[in-house]
C-alpha positions as CSV (number, residue, x, y, z in Angstrom):
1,X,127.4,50.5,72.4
2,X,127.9,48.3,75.5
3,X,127.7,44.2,75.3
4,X,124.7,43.1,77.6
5,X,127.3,40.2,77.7
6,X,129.8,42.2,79.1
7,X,131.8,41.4,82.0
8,X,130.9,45.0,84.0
9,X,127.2,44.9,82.4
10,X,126.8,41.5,83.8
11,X,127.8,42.4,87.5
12,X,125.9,45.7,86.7
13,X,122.6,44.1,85.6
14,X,122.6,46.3,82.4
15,X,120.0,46.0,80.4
16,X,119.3,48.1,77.2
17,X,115.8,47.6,77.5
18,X,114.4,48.6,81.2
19,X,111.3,46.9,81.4
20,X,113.4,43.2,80.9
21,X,115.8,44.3,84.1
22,X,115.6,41.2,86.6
23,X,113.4,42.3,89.4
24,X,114.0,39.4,91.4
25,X,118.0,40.3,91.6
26,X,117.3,44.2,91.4
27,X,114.2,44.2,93.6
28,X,114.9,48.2,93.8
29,X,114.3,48.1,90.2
30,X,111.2,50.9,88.5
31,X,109.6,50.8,85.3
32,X,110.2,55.0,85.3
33,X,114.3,54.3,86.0
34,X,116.4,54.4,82.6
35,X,120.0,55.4,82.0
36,X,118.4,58.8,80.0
37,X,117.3,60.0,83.7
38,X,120.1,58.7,85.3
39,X,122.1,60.6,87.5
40,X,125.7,59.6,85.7
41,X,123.9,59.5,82.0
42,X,126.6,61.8,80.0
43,X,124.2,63.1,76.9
44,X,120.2,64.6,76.6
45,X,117.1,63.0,78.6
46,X,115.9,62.7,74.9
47,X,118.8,61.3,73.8
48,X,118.6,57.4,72.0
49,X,122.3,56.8,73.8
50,X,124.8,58.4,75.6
51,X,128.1,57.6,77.2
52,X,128.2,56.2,80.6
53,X,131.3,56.3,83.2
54,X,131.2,52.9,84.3
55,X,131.1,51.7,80.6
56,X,135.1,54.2,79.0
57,X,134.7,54.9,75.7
58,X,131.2,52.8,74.9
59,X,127.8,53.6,75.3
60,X,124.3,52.7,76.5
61,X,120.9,52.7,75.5
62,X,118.9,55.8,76.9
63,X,116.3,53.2,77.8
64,X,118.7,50.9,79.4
65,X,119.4,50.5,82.8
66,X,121.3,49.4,85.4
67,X,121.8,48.6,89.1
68,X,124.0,51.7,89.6
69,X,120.8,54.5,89.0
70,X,120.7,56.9,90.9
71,X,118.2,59.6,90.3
72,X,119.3,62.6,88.9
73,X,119.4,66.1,90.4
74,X,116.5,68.2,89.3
């Protein structure tokens, strides 16, 4: 799993809990946006983790998020 503390989840804004993103430094920030129905999210909508690109070889939360979301195709 990814640190929070890590150097690319700081700039990123990770969080591996959604709801405690900082909305004041991610104002585009939405309760309904989580890494499980995110765009780049490599495993299941279901899924309790799954590996992300901008995190090689490490994982985040499914309810994570961070400020690269980007909705994902339907």
């Amino acid at each position: 799993m990814v640190d929070a503390k890590d150097a690319t989840a700081v700039a990123l804004g990770y969080v591996a809990d959604s709801s405690k993103a900082d909305t004041k430094k991610f104002p585009k920030h939405e309760a309904t946006q989580n890494c499980n129905n995110c765009a780049i999210f490599q495993g299941k909508a279901a899924d309790a983790a799954g590996g992300c690109p901008l995190f090689a070889g490490k994982q985040v939360a499914g309810k994570g998020w961070c400020s690269a979301w980007a909705k994902k195709a339907a």
